[in-house]
C-alpha positions in Angstrom: 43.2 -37.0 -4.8 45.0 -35.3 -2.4 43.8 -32.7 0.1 47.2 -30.7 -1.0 49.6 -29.6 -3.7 52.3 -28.0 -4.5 52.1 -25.8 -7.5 55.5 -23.7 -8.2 56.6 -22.5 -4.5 53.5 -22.5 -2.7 51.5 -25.2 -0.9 47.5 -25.1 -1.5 44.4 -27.0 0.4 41.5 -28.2 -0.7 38.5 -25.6 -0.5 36.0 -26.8 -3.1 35.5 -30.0 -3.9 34.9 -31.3 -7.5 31.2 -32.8 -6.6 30.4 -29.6 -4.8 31.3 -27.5 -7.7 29.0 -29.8 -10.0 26.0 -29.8 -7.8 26.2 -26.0 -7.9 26.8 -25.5 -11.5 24.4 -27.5 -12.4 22.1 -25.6 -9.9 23.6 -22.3 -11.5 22.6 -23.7 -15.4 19.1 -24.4 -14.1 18.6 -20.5 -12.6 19.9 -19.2 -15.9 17.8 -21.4 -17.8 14.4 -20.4 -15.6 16.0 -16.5 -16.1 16.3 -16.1 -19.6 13.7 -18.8 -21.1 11.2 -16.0 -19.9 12.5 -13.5 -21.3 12.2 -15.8 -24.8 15.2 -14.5 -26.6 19.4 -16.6 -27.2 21.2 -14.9 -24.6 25.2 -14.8 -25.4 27.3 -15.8 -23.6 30.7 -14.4 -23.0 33.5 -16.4 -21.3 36.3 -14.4 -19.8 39.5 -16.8 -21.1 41.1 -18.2 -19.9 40.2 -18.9 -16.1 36.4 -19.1 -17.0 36.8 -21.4 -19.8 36.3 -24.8 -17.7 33.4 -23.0 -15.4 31.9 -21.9 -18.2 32.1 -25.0 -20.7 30.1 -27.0 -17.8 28.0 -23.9 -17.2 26.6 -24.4 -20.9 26.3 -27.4 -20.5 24.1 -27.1 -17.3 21.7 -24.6 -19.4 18.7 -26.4 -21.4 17.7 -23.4 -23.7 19.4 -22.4 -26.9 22.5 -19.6 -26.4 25.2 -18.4 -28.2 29.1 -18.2 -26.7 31.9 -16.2 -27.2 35.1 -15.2 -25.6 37.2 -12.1 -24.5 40.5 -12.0 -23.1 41.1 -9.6 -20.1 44.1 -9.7 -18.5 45.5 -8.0 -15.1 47.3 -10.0 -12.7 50.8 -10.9 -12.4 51.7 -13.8 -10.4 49.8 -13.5 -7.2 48.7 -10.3 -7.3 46.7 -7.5 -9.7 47.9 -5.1 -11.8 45.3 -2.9 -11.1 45.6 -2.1 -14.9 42.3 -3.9 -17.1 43.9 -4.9 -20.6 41.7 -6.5 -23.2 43.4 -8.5 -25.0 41.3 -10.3 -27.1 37.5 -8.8 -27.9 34.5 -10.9 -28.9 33.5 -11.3 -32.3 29.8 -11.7 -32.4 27.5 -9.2 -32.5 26.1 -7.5 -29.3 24.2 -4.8 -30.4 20.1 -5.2 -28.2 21.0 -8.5 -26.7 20.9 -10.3 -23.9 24.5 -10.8 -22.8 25.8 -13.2 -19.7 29.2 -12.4 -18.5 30.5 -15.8 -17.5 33.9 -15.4 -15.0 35.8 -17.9 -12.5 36.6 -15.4 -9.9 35.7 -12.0 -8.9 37.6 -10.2 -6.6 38.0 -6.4 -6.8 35.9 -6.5 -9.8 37.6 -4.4 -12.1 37.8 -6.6 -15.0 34.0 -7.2 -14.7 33.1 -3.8 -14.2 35.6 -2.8 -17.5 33.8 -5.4 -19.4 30.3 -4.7 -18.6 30.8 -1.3 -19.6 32.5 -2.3 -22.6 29.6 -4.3 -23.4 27.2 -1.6 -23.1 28.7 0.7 -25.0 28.6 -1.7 -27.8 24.9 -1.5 -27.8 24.5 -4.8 -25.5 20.9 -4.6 -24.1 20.9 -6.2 -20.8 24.2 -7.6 -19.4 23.8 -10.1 -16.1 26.7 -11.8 -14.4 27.6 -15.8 -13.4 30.8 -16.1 -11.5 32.1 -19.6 -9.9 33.9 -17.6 -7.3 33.6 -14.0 -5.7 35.3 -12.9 -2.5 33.2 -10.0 -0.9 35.3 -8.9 1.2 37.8 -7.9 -2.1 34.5 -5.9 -3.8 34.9 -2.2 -4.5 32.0 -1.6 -6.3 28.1 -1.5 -6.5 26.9 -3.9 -8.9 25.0 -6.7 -8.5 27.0 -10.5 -9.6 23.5 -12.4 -10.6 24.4 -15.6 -10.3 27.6 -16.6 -8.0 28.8 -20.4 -7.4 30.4 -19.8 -3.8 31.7 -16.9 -1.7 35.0 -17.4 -0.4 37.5 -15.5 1.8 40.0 -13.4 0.1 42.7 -15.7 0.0 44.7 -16.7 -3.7 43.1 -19.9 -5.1 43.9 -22.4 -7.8 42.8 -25.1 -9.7 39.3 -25.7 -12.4 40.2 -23.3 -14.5 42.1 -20.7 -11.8 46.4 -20.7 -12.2 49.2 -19.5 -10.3 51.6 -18.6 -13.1 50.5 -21.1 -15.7 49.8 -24.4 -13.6 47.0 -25.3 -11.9 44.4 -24.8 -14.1 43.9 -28.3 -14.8 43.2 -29.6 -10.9 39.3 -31.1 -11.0 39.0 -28.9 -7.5 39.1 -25.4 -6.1 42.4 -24.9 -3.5 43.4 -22.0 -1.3 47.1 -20.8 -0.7 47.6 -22.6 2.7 48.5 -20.4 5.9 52.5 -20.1 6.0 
């Protein structure tokens, strides 16, 4: 594999790569596992589609206690850059009322979407709601909650690839690039 691509107009590097990501989602699953087997109740799980999708499918995989998954669709960036506008666009079907709920996200930047769906989740009657995220650039964070369980911290440039796009493509690349320096 190649340390760079091309995806649309831009050239990316590799940041993360593929066996890194697995050691620490498999690290991840094991935390979660410890976390919520104490508790003794089926957390569920909530993938944010469609970035998280890929994290989370090996995320689940990674836990060794019984959950239960759903989905939600938020949406608010265009291109490169945020909307700065949270839309949900799809809404999870299960039931959330007095359970334990995990957010599962790629990437957390501002964290706008997270902080919309965590309230969103509350409001519906969930009775604990904790974080994973793959990805979460600090420097980006404007607000004061805590992310439970992150994968890696990274800088605040845009990044593709295991699960993340740039318009559409990228998704599918096995490792985590950054936008190189122009």
């Amino acid at each position: 594999m190649s340390n760079t691509v091309k995806v649309h107009d831009r050239n990316f590097q590799v940041l993360i790569e593929k066996n890194d990501l697995f050691r620490q989602i498999k690290k991840l699953g094991k935390e979660i596992s410890t976390y919520y087997g104490k508790k003794g109740e089926v957390p569920m799980v909530i993938s944010v589609l469609h970035g998280a999708v890929i994290y989370a499918s090996d995320l689940v995989r990674a836990i060794d206690i019984p959950i239960e998954m759903d989905f939600v669709r938020l949406k608010s960036y265009s291109g490169m850059s945020s909307t700065g506008k949270v839309l949900m666009t799809q809404h999870w079907e299960k039931e959330v009322s007095g359970r334990e709920v995990l957010i599962v996200e790629d990437i957390i930047d501002s964290g706008a979407s997270i902080s919309f769906l965590k309230q969103e989740l509350l409001k519906a009657g969930a009775s604990n709601v904790k974080i994973s995220t793959l990805l979460f650039k600090p420097d980006a964070f404007e607000f004061d909650y805590k992310i439970d369980w992150v994968g890696f911290s990274i800088s605040n440039k845009f990044v593709l690839g295991f699960g993340l796009d740039y318009d559409g493509l990228g998704r599918n690349l096995p490792e985590i690039y950054q936008l190189c320096s122009e």
